[in-house]
Backbone as JSON Lines, residues from 0, in Angstrom:
{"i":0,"aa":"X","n":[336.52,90.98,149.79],"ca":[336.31,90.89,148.36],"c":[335.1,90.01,148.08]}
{"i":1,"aa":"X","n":[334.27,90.35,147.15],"ca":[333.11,89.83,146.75],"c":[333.5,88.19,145.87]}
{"i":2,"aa":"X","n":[332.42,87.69,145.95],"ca":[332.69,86.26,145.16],"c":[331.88,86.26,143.96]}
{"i":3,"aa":"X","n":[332.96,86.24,142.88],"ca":[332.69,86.63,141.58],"c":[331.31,85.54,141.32]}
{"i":4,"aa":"X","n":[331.25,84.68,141.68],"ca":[330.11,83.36,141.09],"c":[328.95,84.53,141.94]}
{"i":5,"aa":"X","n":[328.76,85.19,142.68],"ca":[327.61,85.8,143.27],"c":[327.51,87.04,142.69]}
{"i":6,"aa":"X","n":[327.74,87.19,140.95],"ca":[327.65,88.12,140.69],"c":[326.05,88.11,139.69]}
{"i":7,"aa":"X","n":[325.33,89.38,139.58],"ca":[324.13,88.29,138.78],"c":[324.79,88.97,137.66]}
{"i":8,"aa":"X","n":[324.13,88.01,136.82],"ca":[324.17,87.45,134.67],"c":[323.52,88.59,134.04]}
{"i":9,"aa":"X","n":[324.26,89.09,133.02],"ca":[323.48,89.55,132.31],"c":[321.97,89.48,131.9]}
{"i":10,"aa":"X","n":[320.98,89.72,131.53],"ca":[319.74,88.87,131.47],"c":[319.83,88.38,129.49]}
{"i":11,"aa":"X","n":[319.31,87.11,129.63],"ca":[319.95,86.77,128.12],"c":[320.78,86.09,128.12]}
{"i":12,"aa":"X","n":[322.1,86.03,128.7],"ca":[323.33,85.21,128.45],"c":[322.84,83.7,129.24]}
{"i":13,"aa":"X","n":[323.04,82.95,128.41],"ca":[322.94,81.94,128.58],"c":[321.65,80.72,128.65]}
{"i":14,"aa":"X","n":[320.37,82.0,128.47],"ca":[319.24,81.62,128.27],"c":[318.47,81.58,127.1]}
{"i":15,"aa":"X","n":[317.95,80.22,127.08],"ca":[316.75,80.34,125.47],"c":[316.26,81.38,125.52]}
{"i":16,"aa":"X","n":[315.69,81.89,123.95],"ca":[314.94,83.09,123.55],"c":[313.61,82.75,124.17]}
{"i":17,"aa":"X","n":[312.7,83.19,123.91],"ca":[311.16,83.07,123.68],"c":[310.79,81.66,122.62]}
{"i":18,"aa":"X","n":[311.51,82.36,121.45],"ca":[311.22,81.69,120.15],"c":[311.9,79.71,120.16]}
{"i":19,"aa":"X","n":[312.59,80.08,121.23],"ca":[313.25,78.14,121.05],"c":[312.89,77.35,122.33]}
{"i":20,"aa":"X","n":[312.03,78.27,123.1],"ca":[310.98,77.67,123.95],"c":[310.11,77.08,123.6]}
{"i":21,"aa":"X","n":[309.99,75.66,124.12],"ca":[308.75,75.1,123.91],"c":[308.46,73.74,124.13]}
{"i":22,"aa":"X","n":[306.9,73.23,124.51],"ca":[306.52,72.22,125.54],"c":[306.51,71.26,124.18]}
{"i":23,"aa":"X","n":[307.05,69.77,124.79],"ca":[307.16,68.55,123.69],"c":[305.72,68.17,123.31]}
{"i":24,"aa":"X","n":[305.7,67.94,122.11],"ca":[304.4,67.61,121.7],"c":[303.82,66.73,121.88]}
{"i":25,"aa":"X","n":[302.25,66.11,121.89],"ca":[301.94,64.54,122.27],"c":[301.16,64.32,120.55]}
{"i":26,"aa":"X","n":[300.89,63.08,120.87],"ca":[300.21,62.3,119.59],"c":[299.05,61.97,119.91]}
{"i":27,"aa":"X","n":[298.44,62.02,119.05],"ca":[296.89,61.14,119.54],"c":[297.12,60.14,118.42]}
{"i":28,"aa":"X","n":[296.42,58.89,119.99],"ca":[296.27,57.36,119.62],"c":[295.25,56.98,120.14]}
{"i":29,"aa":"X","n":[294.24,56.55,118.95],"ca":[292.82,56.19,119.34],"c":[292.47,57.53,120.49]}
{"i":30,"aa":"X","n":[292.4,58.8,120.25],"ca":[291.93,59.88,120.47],"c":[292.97,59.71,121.87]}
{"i":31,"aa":"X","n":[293.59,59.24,122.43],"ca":[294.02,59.44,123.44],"c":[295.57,60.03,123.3]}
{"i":32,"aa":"X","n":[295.55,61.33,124.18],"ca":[297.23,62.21,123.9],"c":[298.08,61.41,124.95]}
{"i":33,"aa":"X","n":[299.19,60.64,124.12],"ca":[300.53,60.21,124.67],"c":[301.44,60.99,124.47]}
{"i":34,"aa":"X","n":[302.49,61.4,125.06],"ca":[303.78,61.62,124.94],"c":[304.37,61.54,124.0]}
{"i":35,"aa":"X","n":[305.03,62.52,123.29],"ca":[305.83,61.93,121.8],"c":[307.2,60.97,122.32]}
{"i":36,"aa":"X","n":[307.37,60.8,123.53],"ca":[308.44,59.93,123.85],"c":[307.49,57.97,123.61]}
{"i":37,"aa":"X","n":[306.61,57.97,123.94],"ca":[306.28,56.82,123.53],"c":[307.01,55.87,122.38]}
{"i":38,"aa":"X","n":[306.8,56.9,121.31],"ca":[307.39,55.85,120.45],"c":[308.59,55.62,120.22]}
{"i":39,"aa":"X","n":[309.35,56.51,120.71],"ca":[310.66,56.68,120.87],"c":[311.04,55.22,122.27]}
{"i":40,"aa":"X","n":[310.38,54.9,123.22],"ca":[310.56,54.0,123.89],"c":[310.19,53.04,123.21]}
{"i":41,"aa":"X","n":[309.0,52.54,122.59],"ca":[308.56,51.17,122.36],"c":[309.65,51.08,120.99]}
{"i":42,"aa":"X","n":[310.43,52.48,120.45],"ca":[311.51,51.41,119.58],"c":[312.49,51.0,120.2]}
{"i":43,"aa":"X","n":[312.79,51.84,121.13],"ca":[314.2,51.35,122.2],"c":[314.03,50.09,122.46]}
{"i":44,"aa":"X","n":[312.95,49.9,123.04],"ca":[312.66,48.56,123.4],"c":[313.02,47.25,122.38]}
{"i":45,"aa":"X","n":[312.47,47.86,121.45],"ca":[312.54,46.61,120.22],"c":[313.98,46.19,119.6]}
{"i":46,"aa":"X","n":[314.57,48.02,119.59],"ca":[315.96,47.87,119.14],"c":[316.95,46.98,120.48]}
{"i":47,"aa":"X","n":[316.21,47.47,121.29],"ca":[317.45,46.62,122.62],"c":[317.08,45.01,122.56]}
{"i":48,"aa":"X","n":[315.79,44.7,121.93],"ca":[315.32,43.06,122.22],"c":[316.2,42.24,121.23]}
{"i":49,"aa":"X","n":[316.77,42.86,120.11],"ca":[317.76,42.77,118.91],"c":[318.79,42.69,119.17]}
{"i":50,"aa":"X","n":[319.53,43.93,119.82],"ca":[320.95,43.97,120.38],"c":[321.43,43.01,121.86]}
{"i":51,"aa":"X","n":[319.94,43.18,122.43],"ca":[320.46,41.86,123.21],"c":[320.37,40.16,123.27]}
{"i":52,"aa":"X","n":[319.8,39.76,122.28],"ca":[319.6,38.78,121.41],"c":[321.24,38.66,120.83]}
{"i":53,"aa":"X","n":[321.52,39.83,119.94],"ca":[323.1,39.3,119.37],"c":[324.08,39.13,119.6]}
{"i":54,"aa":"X","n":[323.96,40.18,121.36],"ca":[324.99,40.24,122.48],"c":[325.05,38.93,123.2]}
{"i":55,"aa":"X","n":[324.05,38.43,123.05],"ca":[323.86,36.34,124.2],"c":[324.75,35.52,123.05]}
{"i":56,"aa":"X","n":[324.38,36.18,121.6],"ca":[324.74,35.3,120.65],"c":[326.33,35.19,120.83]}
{"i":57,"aa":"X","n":[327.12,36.5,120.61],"ca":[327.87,36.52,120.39],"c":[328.45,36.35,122.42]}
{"i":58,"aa":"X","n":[328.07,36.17,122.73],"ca":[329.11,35.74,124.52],"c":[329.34,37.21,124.93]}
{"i":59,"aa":"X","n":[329.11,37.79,124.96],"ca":[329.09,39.53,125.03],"c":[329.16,39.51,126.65]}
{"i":60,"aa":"X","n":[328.04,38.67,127.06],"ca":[327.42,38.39,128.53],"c":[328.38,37.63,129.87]}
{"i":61,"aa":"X","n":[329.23,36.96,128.97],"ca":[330.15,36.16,129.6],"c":[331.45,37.11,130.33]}
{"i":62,"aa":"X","n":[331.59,37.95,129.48],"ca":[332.79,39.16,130.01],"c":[332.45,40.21,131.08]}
{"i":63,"aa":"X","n":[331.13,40.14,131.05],"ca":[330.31,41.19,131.82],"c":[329.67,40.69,133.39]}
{"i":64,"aa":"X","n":[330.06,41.9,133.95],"ca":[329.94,41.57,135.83],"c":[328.55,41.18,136.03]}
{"i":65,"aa":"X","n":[327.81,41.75,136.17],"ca":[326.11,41.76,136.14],"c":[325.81,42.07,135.05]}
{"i":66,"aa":"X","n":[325.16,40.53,134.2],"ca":[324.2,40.56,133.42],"c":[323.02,41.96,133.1]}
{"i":67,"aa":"X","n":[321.8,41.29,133.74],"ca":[321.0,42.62,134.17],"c":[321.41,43.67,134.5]}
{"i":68,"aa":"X","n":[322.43,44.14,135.15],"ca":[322.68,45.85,135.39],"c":[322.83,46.43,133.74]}
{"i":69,"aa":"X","n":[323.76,45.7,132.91],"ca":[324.32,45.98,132.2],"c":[323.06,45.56,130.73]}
{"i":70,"aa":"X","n":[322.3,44.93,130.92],"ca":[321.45,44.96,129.85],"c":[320.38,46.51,129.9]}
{"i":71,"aa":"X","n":[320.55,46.5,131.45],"ca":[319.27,47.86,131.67],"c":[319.91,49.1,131.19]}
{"i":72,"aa":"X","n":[321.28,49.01,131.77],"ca":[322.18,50.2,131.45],"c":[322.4,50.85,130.02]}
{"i":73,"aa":"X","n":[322.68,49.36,129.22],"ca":[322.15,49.96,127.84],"c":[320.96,50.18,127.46]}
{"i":74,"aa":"X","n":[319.93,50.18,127.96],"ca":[318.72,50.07,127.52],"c":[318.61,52.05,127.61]}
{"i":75,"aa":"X","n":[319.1,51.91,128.86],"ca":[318.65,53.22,129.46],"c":[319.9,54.22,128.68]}
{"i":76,"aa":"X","n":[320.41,53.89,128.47],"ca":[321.88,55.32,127.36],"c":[321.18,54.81,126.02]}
{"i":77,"aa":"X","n":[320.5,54.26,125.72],"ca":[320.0,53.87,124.37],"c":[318.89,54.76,124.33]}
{"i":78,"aa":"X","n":[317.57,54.52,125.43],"ca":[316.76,55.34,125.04],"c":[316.99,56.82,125.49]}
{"i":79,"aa":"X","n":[317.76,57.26,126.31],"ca":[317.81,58.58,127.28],"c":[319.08,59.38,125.39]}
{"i":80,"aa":"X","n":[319.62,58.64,124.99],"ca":[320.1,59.49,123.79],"c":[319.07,59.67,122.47]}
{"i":81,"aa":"X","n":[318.01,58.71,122.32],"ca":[317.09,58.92,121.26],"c":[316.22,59.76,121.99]}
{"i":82,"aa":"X","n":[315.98,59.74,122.78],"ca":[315.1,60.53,123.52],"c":[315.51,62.03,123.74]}
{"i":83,"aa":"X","n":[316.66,62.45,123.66],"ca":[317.19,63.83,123.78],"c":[317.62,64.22,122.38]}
{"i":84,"aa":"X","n":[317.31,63.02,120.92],"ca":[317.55,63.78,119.63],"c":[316.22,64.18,119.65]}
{"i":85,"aa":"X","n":[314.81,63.39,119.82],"ca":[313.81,63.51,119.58],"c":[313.53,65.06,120.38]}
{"i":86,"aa":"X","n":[313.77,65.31,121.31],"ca":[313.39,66.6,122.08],"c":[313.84,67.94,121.64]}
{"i":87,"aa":"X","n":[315.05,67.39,121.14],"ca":[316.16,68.69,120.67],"c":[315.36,69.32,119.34]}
């Protein structure tokens, strides 16, 4: 008996059109093309320099195993989710 997962796909099912294809745009800054993720990082950044500022405030840090893993960790689900509204 054949193995159903080795069967091929319709063509279409499950794939973008043509029309919702497409490469992320860049910006020009001082004529130079960046990434439209740029600014999407340098706010992450700013927003995390805030949240982790209120997290020291409030002892946030004290409950937590590794400091640093856990400051990067949010840094990184912070920007990797603004970063996938911005793309979407």
């Amino acid at each position: 008996m054949r193995n159903p997962s080795l069967r091929p796909r319709p063509p279409g099912r499950g794939e973008l059109s043509q029309e919702k294809r497409h490469m992320p745009r860049e910006i020009a800054i001082l004529d130079a093309l960046v990434p439209n993720l740029l600014p999407v990082f340098l706010a992450s950044v700013v927003v995390h320099v805030v949240l982790d500022r209120v997290m020291a405030w409030c002892g946030v840090y004290r409950h937590v195993w590794h400091p640093p893993l856990f400051r990067l960790s949010c840094f990184v689900c912070m920007f990797s989710a603004c970063g996938l509204l911005v793309l979407r």
